[in-house]
Rosetta silent file (secondary structure, phi, psi, omega in degrees, C-alpha in Angstrom):
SEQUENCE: XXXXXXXXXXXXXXXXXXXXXXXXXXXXXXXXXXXXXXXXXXXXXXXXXXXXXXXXXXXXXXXXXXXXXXXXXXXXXXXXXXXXXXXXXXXXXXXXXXXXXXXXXXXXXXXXXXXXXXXXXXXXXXXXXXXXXXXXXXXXXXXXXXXXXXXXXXXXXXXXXXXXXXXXXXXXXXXXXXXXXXXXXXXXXXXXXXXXXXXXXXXXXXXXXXXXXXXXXXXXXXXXXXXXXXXXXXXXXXXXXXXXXXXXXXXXXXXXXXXXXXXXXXXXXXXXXXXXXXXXXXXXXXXXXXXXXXXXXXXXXXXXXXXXXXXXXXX
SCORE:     score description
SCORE:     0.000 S_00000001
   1 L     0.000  144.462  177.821   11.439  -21.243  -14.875 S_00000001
   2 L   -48.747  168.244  147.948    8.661  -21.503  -11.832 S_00000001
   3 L   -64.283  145.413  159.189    5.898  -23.817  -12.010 S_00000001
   4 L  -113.440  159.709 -179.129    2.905  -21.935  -12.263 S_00000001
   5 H   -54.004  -20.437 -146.298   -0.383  -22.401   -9.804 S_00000001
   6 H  -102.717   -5.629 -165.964   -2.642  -23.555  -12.553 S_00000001
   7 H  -110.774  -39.628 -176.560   -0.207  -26.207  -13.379 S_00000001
   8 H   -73.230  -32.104 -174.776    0.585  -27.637   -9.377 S_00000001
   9 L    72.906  160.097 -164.551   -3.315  -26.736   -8.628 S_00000001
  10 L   -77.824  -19.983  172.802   -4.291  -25.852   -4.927 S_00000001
  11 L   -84.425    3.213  172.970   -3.800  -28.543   -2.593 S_00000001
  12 L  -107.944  -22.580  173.940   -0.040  -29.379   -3.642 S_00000001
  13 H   -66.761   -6.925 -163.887    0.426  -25.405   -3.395 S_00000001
  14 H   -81.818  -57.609 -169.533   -1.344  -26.062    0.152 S_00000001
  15 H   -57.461  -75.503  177.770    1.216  -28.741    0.935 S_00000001
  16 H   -25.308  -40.507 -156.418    4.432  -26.260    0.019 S_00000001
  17 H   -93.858  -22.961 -177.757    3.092  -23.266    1.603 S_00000001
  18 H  -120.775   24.189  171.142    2.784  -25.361    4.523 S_00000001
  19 L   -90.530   -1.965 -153.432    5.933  -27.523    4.684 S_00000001
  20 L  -113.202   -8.058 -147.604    7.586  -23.730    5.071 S_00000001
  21 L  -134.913   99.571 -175.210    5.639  -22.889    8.639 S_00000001
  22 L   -86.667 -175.963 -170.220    7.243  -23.817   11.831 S_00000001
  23 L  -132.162  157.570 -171.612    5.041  -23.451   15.088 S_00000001
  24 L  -133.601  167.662 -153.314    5.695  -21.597   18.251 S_00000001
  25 L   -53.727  -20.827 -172.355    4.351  -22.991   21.817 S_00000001
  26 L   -80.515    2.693  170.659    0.550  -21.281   21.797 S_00000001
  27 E   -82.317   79.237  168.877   -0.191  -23.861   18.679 S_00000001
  28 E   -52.084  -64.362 -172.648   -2.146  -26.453   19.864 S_00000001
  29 E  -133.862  143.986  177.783   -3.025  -27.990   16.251 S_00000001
  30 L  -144.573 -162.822 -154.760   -1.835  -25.996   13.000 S_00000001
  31 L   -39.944  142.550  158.244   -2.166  -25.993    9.426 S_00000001
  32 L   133.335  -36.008  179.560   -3.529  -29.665    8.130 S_00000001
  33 L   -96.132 -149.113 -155.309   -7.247  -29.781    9.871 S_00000001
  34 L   -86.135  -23.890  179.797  -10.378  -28.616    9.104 S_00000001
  35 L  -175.394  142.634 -179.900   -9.227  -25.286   11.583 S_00000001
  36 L   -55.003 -161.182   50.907   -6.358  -24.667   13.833 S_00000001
  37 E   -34.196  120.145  176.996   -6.617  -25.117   18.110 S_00000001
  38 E  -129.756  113.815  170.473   -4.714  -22.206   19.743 S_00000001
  39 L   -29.857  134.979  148.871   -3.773  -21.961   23.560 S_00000001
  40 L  -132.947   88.135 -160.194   -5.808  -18.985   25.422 S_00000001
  41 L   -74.844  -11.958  163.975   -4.336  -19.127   28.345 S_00000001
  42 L   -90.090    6.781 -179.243   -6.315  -16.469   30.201 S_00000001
  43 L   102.870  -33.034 -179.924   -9.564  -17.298   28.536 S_00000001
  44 L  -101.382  142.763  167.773   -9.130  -14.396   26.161 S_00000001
  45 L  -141.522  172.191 -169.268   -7.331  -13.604   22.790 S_00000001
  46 E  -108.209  135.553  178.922   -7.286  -10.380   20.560 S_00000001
  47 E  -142.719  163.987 -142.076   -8.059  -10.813   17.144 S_00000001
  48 E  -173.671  140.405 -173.641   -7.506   -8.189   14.288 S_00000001
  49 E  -138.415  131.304  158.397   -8.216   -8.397   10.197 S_00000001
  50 L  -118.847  167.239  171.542   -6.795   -6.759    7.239 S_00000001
  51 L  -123.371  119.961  135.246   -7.216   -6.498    3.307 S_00000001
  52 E  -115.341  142.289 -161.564   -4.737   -5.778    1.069 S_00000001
  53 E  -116.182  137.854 -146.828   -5.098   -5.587   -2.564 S_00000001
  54 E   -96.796  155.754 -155.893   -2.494   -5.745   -5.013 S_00000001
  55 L    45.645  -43.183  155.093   -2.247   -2.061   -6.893 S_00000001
  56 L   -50.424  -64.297 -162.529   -4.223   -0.545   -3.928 S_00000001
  57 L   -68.804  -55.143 -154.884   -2.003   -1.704   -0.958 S_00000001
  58 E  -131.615  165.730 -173.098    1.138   -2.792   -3.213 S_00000001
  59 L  -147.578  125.547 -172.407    2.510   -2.914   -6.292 S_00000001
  60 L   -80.467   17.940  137.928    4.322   -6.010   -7.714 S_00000001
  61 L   -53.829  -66.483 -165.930    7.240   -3.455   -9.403 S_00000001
  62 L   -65.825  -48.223 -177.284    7.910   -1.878   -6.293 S_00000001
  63 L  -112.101  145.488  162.739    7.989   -5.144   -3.740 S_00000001
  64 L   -93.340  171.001 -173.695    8.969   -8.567   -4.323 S_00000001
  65 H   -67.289  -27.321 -172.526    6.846  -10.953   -2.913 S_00000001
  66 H   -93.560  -22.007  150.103    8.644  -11.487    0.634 S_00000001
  67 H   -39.413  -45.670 -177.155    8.236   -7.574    0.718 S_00000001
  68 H   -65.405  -52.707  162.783    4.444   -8.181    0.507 S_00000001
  69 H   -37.233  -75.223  168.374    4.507  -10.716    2.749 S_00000001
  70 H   -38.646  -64.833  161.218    6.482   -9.179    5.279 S_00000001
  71 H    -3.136  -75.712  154.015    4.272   -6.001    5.084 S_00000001
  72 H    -1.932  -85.509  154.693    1.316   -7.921    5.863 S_00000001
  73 H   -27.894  -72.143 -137.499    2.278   -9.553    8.784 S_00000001
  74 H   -77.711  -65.772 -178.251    3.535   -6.528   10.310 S_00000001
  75 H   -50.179  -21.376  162.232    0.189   -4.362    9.910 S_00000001
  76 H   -86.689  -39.382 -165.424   -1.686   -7.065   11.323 S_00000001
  77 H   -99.402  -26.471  166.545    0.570   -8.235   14.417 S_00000001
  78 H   -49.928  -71.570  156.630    1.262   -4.395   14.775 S_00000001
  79 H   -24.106  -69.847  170.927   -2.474   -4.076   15.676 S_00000001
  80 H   -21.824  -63.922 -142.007   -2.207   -7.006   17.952 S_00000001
  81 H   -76.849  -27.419 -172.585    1.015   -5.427   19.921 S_00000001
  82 L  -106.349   29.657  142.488   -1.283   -2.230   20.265 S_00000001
  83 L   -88.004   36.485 -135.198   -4.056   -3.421   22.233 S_00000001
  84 L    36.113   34.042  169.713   -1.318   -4.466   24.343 S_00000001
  85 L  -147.423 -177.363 -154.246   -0.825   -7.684   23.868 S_00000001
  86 E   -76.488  142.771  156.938    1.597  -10.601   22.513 S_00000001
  87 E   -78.153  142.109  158.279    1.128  -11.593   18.897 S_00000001
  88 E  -110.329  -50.417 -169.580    0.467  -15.229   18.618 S_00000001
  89 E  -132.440  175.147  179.075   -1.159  -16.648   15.474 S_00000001
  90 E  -165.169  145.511 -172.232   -2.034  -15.349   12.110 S_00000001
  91 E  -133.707  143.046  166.479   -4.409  -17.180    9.061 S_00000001
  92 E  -111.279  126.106  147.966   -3.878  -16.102    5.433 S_00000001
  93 E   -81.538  113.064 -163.349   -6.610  -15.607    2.863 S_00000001
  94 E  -145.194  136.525  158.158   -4.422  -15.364   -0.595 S_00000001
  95 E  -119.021  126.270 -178.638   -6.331  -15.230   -3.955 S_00000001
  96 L  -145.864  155.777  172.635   -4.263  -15.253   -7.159 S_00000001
  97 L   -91.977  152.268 -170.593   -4.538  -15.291  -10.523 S_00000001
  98 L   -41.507  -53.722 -152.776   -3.764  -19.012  -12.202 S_00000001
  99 L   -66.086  -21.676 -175.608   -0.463  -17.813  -14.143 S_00000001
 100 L   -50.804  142.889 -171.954    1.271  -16.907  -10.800 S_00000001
 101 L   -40.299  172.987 -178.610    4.642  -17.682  -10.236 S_00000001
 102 L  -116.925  -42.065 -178.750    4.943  -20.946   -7.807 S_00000001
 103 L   -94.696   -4.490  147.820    7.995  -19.446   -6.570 S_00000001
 104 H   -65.585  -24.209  160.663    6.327  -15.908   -5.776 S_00000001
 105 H   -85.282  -12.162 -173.849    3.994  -17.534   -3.597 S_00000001
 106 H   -83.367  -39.359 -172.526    6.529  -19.555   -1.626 S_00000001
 107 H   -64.192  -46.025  178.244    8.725  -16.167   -1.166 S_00000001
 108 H   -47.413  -54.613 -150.695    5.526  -14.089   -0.249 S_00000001
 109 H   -69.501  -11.872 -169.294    4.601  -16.906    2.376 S_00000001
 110 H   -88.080  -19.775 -172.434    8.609  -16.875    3.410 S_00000001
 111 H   -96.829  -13.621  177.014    8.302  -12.869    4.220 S_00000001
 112 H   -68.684  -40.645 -148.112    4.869  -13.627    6.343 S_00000001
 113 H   -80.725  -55.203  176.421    6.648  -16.485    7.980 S_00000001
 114 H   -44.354  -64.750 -169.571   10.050  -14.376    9.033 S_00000001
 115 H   -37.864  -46.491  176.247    7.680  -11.532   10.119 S_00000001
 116 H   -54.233  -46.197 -178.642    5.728  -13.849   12.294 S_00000001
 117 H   -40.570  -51.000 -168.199    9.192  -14.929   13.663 S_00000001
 118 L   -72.429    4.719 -176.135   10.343  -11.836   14.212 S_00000001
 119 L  -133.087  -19.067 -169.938    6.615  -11.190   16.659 S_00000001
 120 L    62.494   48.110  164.114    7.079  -15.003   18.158 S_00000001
 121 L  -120.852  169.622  162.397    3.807  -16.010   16.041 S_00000001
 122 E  -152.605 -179.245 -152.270    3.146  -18.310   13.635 S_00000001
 123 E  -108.312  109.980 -149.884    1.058  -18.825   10.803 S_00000001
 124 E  -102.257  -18.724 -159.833   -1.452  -21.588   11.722 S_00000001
 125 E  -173.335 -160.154  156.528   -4.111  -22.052    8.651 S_00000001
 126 E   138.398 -141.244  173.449   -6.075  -19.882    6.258 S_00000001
 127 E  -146.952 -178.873  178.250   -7.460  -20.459    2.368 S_00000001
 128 E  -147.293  122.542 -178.930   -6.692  -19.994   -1.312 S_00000001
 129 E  -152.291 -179.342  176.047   -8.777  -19.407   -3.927 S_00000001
 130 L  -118.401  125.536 -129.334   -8.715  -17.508   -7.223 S_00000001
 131 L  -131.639  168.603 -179.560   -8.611  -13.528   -8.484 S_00000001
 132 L   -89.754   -5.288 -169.378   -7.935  -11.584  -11.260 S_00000001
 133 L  -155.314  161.334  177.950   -5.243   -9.585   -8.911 S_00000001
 134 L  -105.680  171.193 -144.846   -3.888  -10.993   -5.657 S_00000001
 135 E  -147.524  124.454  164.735   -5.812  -10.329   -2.493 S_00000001
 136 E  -130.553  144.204 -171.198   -4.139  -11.419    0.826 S_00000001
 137 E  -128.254  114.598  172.239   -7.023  -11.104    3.738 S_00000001
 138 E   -79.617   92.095 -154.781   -4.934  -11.483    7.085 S_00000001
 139 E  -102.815  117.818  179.829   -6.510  -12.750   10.432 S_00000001
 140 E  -114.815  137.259  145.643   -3.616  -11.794   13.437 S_00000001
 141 E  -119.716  154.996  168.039   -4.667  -13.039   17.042 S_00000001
 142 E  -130.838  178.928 -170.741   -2.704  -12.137   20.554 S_00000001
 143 E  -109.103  124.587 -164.999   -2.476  -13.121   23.894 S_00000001
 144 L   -93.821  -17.268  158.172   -3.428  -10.296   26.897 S_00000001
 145 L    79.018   38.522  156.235   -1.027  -13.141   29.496 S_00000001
 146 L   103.177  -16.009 -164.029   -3.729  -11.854   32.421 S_00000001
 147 L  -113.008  166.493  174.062   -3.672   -8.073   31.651 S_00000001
 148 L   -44.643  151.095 -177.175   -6.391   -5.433   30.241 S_00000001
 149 L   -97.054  120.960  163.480   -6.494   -4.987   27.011 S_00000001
 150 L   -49.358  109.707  174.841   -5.468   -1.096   26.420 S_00000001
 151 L   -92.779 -179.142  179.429   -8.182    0.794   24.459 S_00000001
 152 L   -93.539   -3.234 -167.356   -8.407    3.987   22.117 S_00000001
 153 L  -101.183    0.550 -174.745  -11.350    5.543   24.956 S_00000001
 154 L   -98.188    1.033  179.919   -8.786    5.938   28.260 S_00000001
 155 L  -105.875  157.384 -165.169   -7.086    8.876   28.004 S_00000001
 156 L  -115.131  160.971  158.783   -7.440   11.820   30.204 S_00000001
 157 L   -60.822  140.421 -163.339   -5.940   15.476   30.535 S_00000001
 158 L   101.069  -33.322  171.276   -2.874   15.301   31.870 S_00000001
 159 L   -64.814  171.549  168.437   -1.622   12.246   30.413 S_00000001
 160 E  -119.984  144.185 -173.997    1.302   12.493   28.305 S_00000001
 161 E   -96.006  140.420  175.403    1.494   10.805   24.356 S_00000001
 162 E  -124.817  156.975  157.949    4.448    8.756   23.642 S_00000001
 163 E  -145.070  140.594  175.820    5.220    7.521   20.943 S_00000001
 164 L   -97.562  118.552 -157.873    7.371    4.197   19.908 S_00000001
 165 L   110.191 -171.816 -174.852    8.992    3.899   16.600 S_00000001
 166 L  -141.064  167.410 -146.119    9.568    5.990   14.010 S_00000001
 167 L  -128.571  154.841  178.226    6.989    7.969   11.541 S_00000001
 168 L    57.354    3.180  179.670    7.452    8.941    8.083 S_00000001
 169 H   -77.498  -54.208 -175.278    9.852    7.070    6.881 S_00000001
 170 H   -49.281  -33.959  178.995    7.373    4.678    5.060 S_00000001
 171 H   -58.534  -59.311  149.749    5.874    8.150    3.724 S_00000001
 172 H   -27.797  -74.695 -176.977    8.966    8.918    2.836 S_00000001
 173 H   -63.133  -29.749  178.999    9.971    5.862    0.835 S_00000001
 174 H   -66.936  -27.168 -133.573    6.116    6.015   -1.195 S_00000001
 175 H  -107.037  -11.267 -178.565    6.611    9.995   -2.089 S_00000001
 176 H  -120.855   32.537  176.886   10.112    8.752   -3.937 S_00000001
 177 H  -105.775  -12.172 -178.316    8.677    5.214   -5.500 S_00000001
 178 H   -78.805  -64.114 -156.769    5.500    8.030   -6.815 S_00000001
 179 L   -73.752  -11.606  157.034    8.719   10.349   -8.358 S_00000001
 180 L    83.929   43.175  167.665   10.234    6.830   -9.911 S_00000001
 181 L  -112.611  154.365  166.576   13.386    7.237   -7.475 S_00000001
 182 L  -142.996   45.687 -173.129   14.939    4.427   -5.164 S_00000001
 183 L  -163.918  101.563   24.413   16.762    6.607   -3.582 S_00000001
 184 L   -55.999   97.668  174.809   17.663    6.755   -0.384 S_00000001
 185 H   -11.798  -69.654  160.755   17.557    3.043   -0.567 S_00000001
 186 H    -7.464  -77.985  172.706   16.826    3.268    3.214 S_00000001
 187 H   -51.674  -35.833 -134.807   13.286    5.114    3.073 S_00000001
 188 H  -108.776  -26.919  164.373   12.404    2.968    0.355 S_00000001
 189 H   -95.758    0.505  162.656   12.760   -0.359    2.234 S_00000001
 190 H   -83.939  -31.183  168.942   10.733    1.240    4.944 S_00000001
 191 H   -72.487  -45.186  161.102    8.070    1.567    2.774 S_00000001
 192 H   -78.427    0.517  129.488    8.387   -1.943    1.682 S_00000001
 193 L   -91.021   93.491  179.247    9.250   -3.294    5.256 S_00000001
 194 L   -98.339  136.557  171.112    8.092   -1.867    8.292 S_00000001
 195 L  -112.884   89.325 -171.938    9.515   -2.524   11.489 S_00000001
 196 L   -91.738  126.573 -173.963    6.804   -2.102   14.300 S_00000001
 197 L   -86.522   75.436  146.436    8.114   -2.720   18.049 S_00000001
 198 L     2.896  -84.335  165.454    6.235   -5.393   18.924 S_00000001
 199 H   -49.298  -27.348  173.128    7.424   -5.481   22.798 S_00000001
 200 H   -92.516   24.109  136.764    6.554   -2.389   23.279 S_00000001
 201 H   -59.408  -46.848  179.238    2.796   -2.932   23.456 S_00000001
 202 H   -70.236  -79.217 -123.021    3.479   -5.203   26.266 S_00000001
 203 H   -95.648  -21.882  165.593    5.966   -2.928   27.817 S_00000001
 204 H   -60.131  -54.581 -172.027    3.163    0.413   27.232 S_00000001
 205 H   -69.907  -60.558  153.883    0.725   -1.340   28.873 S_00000001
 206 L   -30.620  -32.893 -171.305    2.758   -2.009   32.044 S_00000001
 207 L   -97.474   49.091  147.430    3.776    1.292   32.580 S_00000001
 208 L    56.848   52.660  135.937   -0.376    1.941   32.589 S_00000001
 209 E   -37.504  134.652  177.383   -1.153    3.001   29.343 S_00000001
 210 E   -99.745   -9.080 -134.826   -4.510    4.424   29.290 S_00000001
 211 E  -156.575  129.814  149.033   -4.926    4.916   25.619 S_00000001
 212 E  -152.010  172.009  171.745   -3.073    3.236   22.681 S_00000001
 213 E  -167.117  142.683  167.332   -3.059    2.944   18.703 S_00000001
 214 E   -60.441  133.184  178.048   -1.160    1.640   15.872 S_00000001
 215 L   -91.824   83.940 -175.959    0.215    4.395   13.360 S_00000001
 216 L  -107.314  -47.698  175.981   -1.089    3.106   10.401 S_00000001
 217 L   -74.523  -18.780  169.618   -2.914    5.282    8.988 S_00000001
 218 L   132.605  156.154 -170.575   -0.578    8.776    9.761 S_00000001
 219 L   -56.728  -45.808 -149.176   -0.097    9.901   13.494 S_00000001
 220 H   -75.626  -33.098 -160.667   -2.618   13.030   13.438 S_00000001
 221 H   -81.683 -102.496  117.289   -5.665   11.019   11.761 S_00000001
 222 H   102.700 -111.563  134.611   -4.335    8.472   14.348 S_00000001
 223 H   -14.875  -76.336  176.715   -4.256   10.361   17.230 S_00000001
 224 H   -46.979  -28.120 -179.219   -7.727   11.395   16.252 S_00000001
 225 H   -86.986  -40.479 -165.801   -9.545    8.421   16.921 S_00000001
 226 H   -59.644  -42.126 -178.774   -7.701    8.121   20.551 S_00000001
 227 H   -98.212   22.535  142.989   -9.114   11.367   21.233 S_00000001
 228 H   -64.936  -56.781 -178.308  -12.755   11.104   19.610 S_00000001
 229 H   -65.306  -24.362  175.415  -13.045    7.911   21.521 S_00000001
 230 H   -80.141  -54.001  -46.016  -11.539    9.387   24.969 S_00000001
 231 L   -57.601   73.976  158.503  -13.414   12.626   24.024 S_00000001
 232 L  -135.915 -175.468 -168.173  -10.623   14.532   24.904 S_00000001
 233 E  -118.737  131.774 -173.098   -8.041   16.663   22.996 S_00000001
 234 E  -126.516  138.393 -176.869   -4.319   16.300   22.300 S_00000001
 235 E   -94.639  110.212  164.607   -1.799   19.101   22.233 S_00000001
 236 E   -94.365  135.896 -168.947    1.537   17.617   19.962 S_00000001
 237 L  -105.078   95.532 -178.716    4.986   19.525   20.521 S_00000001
 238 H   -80.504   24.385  179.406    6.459   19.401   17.010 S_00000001
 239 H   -88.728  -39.160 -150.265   10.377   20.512   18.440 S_00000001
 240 H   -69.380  -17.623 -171.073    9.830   16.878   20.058 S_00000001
 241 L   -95.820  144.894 -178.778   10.076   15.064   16.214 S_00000001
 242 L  -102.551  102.727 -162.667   13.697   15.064   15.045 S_00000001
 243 L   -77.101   94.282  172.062   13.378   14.411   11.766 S_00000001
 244 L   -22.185  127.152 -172.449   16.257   12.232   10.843 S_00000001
 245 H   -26.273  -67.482 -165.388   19.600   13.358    8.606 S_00000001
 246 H   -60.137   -7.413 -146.465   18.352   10.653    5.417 S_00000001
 247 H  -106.007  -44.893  173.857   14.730   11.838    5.864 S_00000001
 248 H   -59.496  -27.670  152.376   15.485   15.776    5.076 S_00000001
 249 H   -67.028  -33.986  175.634   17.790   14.388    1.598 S_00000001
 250 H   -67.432  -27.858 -159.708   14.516   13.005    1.004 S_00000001
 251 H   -83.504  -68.573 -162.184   12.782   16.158    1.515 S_00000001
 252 H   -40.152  -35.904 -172.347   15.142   18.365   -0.050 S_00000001
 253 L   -94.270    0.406 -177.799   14.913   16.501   -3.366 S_00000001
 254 L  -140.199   35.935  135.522   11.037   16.435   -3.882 S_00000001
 255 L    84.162    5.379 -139.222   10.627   19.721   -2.234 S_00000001
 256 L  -138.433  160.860  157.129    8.298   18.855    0.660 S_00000001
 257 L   -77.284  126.363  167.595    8.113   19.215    4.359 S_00000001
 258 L   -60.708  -73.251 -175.549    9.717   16.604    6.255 S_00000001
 259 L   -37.150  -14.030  177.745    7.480   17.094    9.126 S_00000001
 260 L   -78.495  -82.646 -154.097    3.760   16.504    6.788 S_00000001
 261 H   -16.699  -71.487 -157.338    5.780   12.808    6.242 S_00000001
 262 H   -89.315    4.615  163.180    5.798   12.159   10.025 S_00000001
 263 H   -76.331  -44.047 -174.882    2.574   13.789   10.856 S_00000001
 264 H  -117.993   -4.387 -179.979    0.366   12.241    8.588 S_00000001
 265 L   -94.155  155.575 -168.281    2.144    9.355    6.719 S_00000001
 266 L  -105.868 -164.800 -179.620    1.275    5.670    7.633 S_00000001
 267 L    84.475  -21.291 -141.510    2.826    2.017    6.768 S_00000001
 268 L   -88.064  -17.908 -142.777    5.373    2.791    9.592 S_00000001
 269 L    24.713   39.606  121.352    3.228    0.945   12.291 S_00000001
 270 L    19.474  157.888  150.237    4.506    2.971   15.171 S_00000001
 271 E  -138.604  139.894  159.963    2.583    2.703   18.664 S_00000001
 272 E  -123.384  132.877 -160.383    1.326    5.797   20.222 S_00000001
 273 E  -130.243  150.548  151.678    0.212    5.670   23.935 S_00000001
 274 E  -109.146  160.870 -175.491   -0.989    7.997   26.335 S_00000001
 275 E  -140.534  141.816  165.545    0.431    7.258   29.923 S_00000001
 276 L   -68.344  125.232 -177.976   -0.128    9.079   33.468 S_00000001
 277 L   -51.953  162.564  -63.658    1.756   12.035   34.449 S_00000001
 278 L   -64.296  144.977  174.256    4.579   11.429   35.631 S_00000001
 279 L  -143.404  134.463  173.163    5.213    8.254   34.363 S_00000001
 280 L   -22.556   90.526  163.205    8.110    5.908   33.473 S_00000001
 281 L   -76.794  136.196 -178.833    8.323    6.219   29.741 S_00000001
 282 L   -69.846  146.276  169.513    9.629    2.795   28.670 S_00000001
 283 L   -32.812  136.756  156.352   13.140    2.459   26.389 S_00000001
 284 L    74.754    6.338  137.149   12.854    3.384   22.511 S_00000001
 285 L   -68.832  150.688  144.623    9.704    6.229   23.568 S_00000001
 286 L  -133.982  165.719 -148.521    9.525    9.509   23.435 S_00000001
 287 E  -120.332   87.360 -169.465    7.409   11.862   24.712 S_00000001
 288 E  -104.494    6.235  179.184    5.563   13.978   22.151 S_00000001
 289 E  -174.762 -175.557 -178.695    2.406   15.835   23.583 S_00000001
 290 E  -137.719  141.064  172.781    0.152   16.143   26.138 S_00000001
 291 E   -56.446  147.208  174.026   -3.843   15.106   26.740 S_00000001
 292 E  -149.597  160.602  165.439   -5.791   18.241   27.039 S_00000001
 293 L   -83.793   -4.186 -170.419   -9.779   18.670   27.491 S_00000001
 294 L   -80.135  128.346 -159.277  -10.303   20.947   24.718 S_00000001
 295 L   -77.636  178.036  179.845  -11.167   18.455   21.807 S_00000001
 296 L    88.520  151.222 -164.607   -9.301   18.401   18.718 S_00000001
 297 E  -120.725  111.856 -157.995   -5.628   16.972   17.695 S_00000001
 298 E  -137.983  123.300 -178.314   -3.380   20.328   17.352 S_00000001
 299 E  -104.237  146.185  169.606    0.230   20.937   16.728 S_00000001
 300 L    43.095   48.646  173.264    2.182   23.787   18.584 S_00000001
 301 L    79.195   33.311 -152.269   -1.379   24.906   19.622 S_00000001
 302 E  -167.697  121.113 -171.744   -2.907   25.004   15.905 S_00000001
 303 E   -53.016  140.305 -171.826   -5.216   23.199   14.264 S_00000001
 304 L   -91.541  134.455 -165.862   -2.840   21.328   11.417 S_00000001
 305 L  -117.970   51.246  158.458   -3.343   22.488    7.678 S_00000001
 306 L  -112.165 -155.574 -151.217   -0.841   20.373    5.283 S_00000001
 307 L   -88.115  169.223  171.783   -2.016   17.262    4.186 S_00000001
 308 L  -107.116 -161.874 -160.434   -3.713   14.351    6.246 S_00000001
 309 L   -90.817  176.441 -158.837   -3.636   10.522    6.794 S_00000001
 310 L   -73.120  172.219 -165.867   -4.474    7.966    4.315 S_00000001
 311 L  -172.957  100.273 -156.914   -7.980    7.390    3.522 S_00000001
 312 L   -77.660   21.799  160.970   -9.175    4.312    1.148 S_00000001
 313 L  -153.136   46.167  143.466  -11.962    6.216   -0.299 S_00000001
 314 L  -143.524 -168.855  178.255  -10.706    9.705   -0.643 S_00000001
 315 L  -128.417    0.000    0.000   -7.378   10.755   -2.502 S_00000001
């Protein structure tokens, strides 16, 4: 049986969690001082914060701990990859209650650590302290390597919205862990693991993104802030989403429109860009609307009326 925290206490869980955390080249100093030293090599870095709260974000039923972990990461270094630029570093805030597992904290810290891998980042510092529920509060920074950082205010009529990665799946996988299914297996690890394409922040931004955003929240709500802050309006082509063979078994069995998944559900962390007409969309894009001046976010010309994007203080 595990060790529990209350029995190792926090500085030998300190030592464990950080015996587990290799370093990649932008680490000047890492875990062990008073605060890390991180290379900026252009003078600038991006920095980006989350919350997640166990039974709000996650649920220790649904995800194991390197699910949680992983998760984490990703929603924070996602962010990163969509101002355009490289994830570097990341700091953990973790809270726990005493009785927790010893070996639930090494496995959370083992799905942050892969995740980081899997972005070329690494996990340089943070704290620990102790809750009635666990609380991980995530600090991601990136690197812009020389170039602008891509905002949610540049796009104009005329551009075209791409978008990189795929939507609804995570939506998917919640609507059949709510109906107390795990099945398709598939959906169901997208909802506990999201896969966000990293390089393609970088790779947005080259081809002169004016406009970018992380799909965290559901595309349309999304969407919405790039065109409140641009104050312009985007026209969405919904023939353009294909909504994948596994995603329509999903549908089929709880009765729902596939297409509400990939309009409005979040977790998948996605990037959606606008870019100037015509413009090279980069590999593993697609091209799903167009910038317009009339304000407002509208599918097939029509304001959208199924459900919307998440919201942590409405239901």
């Amino acid at each position: 049986m595990s060790k529990r925290v209350s029995t190792i206490g926090e500085f030998a869980l300190i030592e464990l969690i950080t015996a587990r955390l290799p370093a990649q080249d932008d680490v000047l100093v890492g875990p062990g001082d008073d605060a890390a030293v991180v290379a900026a090599p252009d003078g600038r870095f991006v920095v980006t914060t989350d919350l997640l709260v166990e039974r709000r974000h996650f649920r220790r039923d649904w995800s194991s701990a390197y699910d949680i972990g992983q998760k984490a990461a990703a929603q924070n270094l996602s962010d990163v990859a969509a101002m355009g630029a490289r994830p570097t570093t990341l700091l953990l805030g973790l809270a726990l209650p005493p009785e927790t597992a010893v070996d639930w904290v090494l496995e959370l810290v083992d799905g942050l650590r892969d995740e980081c891998d899997r972005a070329k980042a690494s996990i340089v510092g943070g704290d620990i302290s102790r809750a009635d529920a666990v609380v991980l509060a995530i600090t991601a920074h990136g690197s812009l390597d020389g170039r602008p950082p891509v905002l949610r205010r540049g796009a104009r009529p005329g551009d075209v919205v791409v978008l990189g990665g795929r939507v609804g799946w995570a939506a998917a996988g919640l609507a059949l862990l709510t109906g107390d299914r795990r099945e398709p297996a598939e959906l169901v690890t997208a909802h506990r693991r999201p896969r966000p394409p990293y390089p393609l922040g970088a790779e947005l931004a080259a081809a002169g993104a004016t406009a970018m955003c992380d799909v965290s929240d559901g595309l349309l709500q999304d969407l919405g802030h790039i065109a409140d802050a641009s104050r312009v309006g985007i026209e969405l082509d919904s023939t353009a989403f294909e909504v994948p063979g596994i995603m329509r078994q999903a549908a089929d069995l709880l009765g729902v429109d596939p297409l509400g998944w990939m309009l409005t559900g979040g977790d998948d962390n996605a990037l959606v860009a606008c870019l100037p007409a015509p413009a090279a969309v980069p590999a593993g894009c697609v091209v799903i609307g167009t910038v317009v001046r009339e304000p407002g976010v509208r599918v097939d010309g029509a304001v959208w009326s199924g459900p919307g994007g998440h919201d942590h203080f409405r239901r």
